[in-house]
LOMIVEX-599574 format. One line per 5 residues: their letters; for each residue x, y, z of N, C-alpha, C. Coordinates in Angstrom, 1 decimal. Example, Ala and Ser with C-alpha at 12.3 -4.5 7.8 and 13.67 -1.06 7.14 Angstrom:
% residues 2
AS) 13.2:-5.7:7.8:12.3:-4.5:7.8:13.2:-3.3:7.8; 12.8:-2.2:7.1:13.7:-1.1:7.1:12.9:0.0:7.9
END
This chain:
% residues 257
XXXXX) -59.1:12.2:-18.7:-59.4:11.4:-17.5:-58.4:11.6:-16.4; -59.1:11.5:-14.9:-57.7:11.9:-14.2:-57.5:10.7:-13.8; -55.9:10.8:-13.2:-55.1:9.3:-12.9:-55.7:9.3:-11.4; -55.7:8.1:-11.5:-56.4:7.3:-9.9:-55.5:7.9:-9.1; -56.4:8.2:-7.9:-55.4:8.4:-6.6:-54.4:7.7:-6.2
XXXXX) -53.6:8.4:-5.8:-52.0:7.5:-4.8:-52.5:6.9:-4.0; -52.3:5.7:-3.4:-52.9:5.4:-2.0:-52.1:5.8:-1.3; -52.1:6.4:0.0:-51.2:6.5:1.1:-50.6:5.7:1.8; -49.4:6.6:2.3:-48.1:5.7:2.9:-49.1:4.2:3.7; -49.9:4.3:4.3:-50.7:3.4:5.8:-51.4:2.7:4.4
XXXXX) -52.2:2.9:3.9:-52.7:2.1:2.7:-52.1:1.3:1.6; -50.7:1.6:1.4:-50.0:0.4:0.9:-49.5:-0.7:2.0; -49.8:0.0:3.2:-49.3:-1.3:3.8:-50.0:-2.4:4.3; -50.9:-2.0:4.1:-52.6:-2.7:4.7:-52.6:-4.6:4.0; -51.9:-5.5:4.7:-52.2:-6.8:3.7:-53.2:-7.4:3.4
XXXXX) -54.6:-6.8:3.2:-55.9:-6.7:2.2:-56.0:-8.4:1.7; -56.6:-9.4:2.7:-56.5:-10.3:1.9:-57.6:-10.8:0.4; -57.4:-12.0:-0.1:-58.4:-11.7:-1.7:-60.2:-11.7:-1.3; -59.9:-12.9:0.1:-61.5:-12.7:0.4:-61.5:-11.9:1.5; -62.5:-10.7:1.2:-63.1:-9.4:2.4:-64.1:-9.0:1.8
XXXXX) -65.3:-8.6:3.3:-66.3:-8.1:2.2:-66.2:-6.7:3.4; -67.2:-5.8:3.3:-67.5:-4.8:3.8:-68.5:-5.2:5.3; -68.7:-4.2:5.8:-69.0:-5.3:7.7:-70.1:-3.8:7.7; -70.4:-4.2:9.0:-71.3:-3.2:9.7:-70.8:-1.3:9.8; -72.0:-0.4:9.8:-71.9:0.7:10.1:-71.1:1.1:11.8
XXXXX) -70.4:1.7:11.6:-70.0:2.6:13.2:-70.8:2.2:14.2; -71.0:2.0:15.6:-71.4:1.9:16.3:-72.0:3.3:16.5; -71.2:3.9:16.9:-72.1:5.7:16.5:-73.1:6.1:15.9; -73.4:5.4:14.8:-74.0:5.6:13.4:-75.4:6.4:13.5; -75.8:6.1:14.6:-77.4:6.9:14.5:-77.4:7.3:15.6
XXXXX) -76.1:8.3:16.3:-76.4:8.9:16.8:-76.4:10.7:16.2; -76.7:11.9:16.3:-77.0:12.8:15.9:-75.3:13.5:15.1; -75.1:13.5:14.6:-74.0:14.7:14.2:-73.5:16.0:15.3; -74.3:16.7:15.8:-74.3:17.5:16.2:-73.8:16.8:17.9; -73.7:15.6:18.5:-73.3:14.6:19.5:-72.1:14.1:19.1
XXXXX) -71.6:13.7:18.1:-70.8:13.2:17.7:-69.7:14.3:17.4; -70.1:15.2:16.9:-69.2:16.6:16.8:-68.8:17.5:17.8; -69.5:17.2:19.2:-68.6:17.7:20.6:-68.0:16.9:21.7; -66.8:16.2:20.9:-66.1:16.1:21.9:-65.1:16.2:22.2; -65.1:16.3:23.9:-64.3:17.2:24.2:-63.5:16.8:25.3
XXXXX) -62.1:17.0:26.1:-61.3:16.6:26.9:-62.2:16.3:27.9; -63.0:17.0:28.5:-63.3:16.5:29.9:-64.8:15.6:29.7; -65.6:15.2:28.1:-66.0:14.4:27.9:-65.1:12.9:28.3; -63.5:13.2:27.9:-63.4:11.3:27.9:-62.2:11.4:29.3; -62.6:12.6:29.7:-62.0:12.1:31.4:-62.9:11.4:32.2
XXXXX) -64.5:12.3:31.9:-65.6:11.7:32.6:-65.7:10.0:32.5; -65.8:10.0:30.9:-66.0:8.4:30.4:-65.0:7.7:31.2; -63.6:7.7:31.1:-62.3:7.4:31.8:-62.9:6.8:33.5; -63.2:7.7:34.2:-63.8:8.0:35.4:-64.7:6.9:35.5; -65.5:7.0:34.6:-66.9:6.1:35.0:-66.4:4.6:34.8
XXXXX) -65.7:4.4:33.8:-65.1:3.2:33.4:-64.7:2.6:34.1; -63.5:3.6:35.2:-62.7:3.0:36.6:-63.8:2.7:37.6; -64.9:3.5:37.9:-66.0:3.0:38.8:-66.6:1.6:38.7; -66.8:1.7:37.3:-68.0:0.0:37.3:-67.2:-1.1:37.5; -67.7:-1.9:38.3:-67.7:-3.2:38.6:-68.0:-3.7:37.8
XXXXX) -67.1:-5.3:37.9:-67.0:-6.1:37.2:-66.0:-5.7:35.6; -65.6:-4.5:35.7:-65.1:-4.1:34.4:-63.8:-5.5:33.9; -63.4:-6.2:33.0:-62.2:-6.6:32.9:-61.1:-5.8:32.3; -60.6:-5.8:32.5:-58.9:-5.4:31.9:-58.0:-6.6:31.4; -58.6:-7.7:31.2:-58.0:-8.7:30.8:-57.5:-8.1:29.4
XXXXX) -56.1:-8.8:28.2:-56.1:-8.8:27.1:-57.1:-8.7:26.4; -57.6:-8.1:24.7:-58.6:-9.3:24.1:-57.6:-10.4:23.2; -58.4:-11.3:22.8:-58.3:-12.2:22.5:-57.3:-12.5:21.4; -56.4:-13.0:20.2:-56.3:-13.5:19.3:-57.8:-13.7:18.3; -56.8:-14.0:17.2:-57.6:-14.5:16.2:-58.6:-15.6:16.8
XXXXX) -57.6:-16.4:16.9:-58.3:-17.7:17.9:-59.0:-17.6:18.5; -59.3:-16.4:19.6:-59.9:-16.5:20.6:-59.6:-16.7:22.2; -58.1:-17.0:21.8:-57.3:-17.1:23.1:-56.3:-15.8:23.0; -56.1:-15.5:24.4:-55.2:-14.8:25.0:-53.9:-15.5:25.0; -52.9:-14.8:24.2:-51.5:-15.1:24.0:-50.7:-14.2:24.7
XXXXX) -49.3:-15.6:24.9:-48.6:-13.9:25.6:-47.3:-13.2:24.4; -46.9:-12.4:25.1:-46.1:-11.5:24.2:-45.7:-10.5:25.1; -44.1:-9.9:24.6:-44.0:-8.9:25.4:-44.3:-7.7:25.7; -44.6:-7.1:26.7:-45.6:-6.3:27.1:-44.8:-4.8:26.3; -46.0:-4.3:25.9:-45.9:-2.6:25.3:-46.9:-1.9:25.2
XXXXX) -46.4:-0.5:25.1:-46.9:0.8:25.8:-47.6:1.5:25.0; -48.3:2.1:24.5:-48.1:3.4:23.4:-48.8:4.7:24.4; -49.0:5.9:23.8:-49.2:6.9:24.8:-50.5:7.9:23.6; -52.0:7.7:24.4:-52.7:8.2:23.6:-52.7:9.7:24.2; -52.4:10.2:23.3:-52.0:11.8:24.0:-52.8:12.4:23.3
XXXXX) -53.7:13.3:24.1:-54.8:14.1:23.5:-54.9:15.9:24.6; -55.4:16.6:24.0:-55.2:17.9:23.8:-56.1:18.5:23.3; -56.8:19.8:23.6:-57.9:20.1:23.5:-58.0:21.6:22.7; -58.4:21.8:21.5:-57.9:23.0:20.8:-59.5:23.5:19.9; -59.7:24.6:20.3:-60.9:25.1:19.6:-62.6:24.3:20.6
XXXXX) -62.3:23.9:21.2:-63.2:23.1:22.3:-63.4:21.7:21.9; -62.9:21.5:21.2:-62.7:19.8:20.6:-61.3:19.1:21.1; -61.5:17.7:21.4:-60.2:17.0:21.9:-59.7:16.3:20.9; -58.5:16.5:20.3:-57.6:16.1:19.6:-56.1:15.3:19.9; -56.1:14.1:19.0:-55.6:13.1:19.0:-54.0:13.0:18.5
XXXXX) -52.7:12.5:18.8:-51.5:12.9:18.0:-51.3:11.3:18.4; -51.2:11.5:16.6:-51.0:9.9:15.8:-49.4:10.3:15.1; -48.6:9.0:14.7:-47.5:9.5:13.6:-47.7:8.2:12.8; -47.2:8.4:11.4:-46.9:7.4:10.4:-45.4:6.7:11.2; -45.2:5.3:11.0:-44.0:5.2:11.1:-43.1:4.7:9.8
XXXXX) -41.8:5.1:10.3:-40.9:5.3:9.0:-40.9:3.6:8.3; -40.3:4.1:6.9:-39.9:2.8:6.7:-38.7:2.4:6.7; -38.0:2.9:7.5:-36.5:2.3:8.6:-37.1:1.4:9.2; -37.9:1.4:10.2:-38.4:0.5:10.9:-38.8:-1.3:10.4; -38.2:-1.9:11.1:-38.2:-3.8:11.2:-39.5:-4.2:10.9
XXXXX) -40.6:-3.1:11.6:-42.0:-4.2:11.5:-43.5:-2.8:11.4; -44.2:-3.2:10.7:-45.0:-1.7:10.7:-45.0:-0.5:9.9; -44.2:-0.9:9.2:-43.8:0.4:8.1:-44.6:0.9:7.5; -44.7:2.2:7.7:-45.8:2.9:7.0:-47.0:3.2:7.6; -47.2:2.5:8.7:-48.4:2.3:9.4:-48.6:3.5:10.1
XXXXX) -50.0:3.8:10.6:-50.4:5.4:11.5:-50.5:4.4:13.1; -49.5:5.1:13.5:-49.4:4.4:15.1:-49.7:5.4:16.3; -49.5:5.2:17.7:-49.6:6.2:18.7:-47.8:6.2:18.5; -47.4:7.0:19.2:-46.0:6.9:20.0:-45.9:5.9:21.3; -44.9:4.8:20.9:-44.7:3.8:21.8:-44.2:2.9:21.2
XXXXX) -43.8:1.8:22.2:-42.7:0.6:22.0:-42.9:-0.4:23.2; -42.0:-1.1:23.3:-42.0:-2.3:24.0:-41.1:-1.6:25.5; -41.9:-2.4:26.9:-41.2:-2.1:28.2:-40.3:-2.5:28.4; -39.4:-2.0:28.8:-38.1:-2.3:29.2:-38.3:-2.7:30.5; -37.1:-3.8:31.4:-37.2:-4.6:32.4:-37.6:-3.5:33.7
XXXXX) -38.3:-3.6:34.5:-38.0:-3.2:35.5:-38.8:-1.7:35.3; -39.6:-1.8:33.9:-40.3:-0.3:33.4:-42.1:-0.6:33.4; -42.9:0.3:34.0:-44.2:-0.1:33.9:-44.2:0.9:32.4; -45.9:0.1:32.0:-46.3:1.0:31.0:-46.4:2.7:31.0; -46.9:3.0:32.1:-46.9:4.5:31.9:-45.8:5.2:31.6
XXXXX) -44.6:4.7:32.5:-43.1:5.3:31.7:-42.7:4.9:30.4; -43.1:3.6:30.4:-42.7:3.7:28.3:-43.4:4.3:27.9; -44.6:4.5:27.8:-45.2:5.0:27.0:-44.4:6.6:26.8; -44.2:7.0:28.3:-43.9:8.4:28.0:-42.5:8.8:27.6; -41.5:7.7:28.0:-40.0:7.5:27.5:-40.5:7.5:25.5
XXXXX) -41.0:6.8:25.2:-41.2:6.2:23.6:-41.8:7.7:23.2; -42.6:8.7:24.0:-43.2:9.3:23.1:-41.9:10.5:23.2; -40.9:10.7:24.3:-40.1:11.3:24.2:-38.9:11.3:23.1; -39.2:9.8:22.8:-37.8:9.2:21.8:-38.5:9.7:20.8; -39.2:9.7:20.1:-40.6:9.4:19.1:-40.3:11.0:18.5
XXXXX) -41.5:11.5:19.0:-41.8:12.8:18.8:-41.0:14.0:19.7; -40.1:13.9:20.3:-40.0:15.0:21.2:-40.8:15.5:22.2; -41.7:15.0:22.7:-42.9:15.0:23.6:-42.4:15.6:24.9; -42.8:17.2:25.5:-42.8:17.6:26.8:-42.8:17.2:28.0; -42.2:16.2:28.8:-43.2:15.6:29.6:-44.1:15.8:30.5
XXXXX) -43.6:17.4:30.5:-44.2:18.5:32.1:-45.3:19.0:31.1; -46.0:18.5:30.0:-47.5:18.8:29.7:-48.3:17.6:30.1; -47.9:16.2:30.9:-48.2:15.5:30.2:-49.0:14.9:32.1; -50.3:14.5:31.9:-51.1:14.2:32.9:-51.5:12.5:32.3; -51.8:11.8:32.6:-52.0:10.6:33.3:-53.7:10.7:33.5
XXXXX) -54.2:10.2:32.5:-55.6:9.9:32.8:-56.6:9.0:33.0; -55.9:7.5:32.5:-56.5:6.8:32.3:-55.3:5.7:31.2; -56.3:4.2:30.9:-55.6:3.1:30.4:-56.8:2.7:29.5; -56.4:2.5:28.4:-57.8:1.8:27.4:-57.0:-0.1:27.6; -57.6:-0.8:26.9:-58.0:-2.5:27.3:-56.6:-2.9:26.4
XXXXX) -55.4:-3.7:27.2:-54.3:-4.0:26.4:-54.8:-4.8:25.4; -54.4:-5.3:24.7:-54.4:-6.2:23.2:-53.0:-6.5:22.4; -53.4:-8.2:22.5:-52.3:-8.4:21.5:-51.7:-8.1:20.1; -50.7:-7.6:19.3:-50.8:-7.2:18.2:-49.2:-8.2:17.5; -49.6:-9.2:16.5:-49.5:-10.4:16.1:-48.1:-10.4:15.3
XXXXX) -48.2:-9.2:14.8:-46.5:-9.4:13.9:-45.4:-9.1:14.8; -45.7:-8.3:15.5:-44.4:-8.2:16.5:-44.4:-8.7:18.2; -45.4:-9.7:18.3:-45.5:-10.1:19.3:-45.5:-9.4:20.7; -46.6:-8.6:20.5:-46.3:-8.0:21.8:-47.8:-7.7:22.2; -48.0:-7.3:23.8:-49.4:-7.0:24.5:-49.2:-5.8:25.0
XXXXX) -49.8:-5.2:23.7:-49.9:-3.0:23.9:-51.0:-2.2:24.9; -50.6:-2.0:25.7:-51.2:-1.0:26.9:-51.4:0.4:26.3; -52.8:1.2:25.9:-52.5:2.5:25.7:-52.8:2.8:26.9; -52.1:3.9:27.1:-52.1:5.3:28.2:-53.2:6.1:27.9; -54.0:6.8:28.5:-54.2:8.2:28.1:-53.9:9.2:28.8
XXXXX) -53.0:9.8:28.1:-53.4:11.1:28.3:-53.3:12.9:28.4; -53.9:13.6:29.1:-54.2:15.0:29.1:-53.2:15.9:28.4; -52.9:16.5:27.4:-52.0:17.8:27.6:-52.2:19.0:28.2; -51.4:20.1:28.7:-51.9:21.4:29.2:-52.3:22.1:27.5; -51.6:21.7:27.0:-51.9:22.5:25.3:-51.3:22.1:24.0
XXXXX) -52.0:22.4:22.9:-50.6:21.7:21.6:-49.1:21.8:21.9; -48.8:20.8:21.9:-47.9:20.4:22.4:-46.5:21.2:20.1; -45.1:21.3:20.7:-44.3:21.2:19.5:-43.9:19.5:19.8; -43.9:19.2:18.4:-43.4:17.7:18.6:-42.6:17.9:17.1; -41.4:17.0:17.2:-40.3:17.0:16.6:-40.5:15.1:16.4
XXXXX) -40.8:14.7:14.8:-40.4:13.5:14.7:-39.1:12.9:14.2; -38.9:12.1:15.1:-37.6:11.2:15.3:-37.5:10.4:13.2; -36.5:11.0:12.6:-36.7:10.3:11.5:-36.3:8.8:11.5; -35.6:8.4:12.4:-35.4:6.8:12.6:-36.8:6.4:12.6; -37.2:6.5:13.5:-38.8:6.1:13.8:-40.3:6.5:13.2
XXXXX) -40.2:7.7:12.9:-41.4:8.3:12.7:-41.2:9.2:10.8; -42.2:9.0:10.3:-42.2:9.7:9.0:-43.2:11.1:9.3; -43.9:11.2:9.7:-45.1:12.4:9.9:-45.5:12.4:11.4; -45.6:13.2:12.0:-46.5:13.6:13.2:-47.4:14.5:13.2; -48.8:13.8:12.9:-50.1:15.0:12.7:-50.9:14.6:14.5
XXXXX) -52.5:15.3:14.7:-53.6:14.9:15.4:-54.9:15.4:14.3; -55.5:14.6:15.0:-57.0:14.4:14.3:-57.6:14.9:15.8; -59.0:15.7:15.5:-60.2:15.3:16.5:-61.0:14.7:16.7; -61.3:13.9:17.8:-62.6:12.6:17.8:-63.4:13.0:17.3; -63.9:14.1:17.2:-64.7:14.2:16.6:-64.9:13.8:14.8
XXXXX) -63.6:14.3:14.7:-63.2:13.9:12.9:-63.4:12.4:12.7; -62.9:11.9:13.9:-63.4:10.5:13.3:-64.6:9.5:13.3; -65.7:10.4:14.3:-66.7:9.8:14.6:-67.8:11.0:13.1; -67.2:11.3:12.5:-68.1:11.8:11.4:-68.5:10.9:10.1; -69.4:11.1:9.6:-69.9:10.2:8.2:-68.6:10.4:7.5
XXXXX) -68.9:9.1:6.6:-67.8:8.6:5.9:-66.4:8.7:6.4; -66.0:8.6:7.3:-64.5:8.4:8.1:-64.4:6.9:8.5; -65.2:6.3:9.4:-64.9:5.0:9.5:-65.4:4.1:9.1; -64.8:2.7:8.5:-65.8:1.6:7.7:-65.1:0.4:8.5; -65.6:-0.7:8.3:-65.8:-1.9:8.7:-65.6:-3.2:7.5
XXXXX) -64.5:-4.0:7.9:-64.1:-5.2:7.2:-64.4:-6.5:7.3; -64.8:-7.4:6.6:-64.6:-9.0:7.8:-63.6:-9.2:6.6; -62.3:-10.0:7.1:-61.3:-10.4:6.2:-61.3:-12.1:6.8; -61.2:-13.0:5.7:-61.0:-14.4:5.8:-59.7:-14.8:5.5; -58.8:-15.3:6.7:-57.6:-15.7:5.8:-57.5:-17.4:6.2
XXXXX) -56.9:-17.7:5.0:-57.3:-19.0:5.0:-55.8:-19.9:6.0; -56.8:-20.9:6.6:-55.8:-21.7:7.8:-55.4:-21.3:8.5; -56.1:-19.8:8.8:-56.1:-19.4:10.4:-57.4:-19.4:11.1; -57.3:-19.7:12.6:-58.7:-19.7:12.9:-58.9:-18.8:13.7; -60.5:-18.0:13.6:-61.6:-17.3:13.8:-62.4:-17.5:15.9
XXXXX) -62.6:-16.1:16.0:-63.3:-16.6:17.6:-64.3:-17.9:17.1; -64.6:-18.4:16.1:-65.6:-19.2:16.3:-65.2:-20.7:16.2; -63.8:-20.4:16.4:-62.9:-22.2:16.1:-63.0:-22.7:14.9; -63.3:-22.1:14.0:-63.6:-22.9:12.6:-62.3:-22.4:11.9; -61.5:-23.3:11.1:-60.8:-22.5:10.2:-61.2:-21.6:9.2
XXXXX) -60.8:-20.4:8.6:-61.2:-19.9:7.6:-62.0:-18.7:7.8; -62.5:-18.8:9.1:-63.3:-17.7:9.6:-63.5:-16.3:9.3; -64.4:-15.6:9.3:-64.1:-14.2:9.3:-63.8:-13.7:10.7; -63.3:-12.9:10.2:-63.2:-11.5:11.9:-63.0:-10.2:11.4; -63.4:-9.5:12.0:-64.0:-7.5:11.5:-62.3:-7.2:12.0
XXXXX) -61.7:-6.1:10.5:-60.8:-5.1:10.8:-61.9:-4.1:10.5; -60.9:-2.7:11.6:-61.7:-1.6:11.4:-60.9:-0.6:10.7; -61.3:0.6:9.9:-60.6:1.3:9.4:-61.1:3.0:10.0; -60.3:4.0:9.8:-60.4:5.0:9.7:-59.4:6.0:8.4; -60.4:6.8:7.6:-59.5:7.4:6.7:-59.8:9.1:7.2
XXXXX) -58.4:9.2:7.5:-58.8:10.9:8.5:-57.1:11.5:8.2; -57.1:13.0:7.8:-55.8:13.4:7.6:-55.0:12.8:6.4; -55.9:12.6:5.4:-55.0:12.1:3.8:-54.0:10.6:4.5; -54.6:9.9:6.1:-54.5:8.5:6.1:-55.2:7.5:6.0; -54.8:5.9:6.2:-55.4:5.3:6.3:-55.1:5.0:7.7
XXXXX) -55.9:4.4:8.9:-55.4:4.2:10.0:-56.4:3.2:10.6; -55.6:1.8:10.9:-56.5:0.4:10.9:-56.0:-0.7:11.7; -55.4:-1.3:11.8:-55.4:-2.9:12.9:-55.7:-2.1:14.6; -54.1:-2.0:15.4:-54.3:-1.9:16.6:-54.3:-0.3:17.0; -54.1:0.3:16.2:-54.1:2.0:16.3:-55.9:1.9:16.0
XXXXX) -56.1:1.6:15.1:-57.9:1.9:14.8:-58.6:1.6:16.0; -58.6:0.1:16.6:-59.1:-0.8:17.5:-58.6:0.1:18.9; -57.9:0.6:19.0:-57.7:1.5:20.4:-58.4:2.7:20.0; -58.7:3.1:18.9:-59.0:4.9:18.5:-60.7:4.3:18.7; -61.3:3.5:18.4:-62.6:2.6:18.4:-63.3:2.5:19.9
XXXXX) -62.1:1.9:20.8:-62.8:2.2:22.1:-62.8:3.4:22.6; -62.0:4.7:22.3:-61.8:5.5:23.0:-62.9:6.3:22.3; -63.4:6.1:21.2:-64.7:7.3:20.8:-65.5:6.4:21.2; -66.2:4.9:21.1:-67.3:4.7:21.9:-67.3:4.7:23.2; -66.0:5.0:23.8:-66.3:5.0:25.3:-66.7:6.3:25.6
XXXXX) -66.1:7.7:24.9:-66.5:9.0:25.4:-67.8:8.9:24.7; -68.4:8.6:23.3:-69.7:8.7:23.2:-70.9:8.3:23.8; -70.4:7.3:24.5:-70.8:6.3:25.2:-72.2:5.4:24.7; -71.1:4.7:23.6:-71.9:3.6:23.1:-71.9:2.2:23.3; -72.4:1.2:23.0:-71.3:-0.6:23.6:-70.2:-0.2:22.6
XXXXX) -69.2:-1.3:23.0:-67.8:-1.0:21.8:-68.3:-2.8:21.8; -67.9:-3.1:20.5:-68.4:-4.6:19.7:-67.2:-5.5:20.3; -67.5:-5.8:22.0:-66.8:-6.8:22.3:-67.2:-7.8:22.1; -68.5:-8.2:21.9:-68.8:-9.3:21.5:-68.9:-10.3:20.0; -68.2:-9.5:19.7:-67.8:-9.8:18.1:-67.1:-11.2:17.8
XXXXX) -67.4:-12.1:17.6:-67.3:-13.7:16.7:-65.8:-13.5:17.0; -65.3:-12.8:16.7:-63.2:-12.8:16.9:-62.5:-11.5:17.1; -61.8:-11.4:17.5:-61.3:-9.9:18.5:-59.7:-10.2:18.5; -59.1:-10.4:16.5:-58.1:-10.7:16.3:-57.5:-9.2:16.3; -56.1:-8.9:16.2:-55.4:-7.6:15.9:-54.3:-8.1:14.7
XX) -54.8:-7.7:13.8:-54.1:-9.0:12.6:-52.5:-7.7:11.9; -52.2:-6.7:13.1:-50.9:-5.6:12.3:-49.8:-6.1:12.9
END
């Protein structure tokens, strides 16, 4: 018989509470494969573009568990994507387990703003500390929806954006254990992303009730697991280039990493 798989570094760290059941298919889900399998850099500049056009868009936080917008100090991460073989690809890193909070976890490159620093420069300061990151590759395309993220109190702004090309990146071993990229398209394929509702008990749910459920999202891509606020930003960014709703109206729009 063979021995059960290792879970991965991001999968042991996942706190899986006892009650979860399994949630809904991808928003993607019925759309064609062959849609889902081209995309490409100037697909999610367009989406980007059209996003900044529509009225009424908010940029507010989302929510807590609760339902409410908390504050916390403001942070960056830098979704940096790059376009190789006609597909747009993603640079994620595990982070080390040196690190205070998040250990193990598949994150973007980023950190918390320093006084007197908007998001776009941390993001790009963090991805320089981080990974070694170019900065003279690096274009400015856009902002996906900040969100709170609960263990280390803070309200994460992604960046996006452009490279001229694969970029060399060198990870910082303080910080970072691995530096890979995925392509959206890899993760908008069957069997890559699933859906959670986790109940933890004597916290409360968008729906004010104690005990509530609320949907974590997962993605397993590149022998990881990759889930709370890295999934939930990788989540808008493929339904916004596919251009599908992204489940804002979801019962609770907690970031439980």
């Amino acid at each position: 018989m063979d021995p059960p798989p290792v879970p991965t570094t991001s999968e042991r760290s996942i706190p899986r509470p006892p009650s979860h059941r399994q949630g809904s298919a991808a928003p993607w889900a019925g759309l064609t494969a062959a849609r889902r399998g081209a995309l490409t850099l100037d697909l999610v500049r367009k989406a980007l573009d059209e996003r900044r056009s529509r009225s009424g868009l908010s940029h507010e936080p989302w929510p807590t568990l609760a339902g409410q917008v908390v504050g916390g100090s403001p942070a960056a991460v830098l979704v940096a994507l790059f376009e190789e073989e006609g597909l747009a690809r993603v640079i994620l890193t595990v982070r080390s387990d040196r690190l205070r909070s998040h250990r193990g976890e598949v994150a973007f490159p980023g950190g918390r703003v320093e006084p007197e620093e908007g998001v776009v420069d941390a993001a790009l300061r963090e991805a320089v500390e981080e990974v070694s990151l170019d900065p003279s590759l690096v274009t400015v395309i856009g902002e996906l929806t900040p969100m709170p993220t609960v263990a280390s109190n803070t309200v994460m702004t992604p960046v996006v954006a452009a490279l001229g090309r694969r970029p060399e990146l060198i990870a910082n071993p303080a910080e970072v254990a691995r530096v890979f990229d995925v392509a959206l398209s890899d993760l908008a394929a069957d069997g890559v992303f699933h859906e959670e509702w986790w109940s933890v008990p004597g916290r409360l749910a968008g729906l004010g009730l104690p005990d509530s459920e609320f949907p974590v999202w997962f993605f397993e891509v590149a022998g990881e697991t990759v889930w709370g606020a890295t999934a939930r930003t990788l989540m808008e960014l493929v339904c916004l280039t596919l251009g599908v709703p992204f489940p804002f109206s979801l019962p609770a729009e907690d970031v439980v990493d």
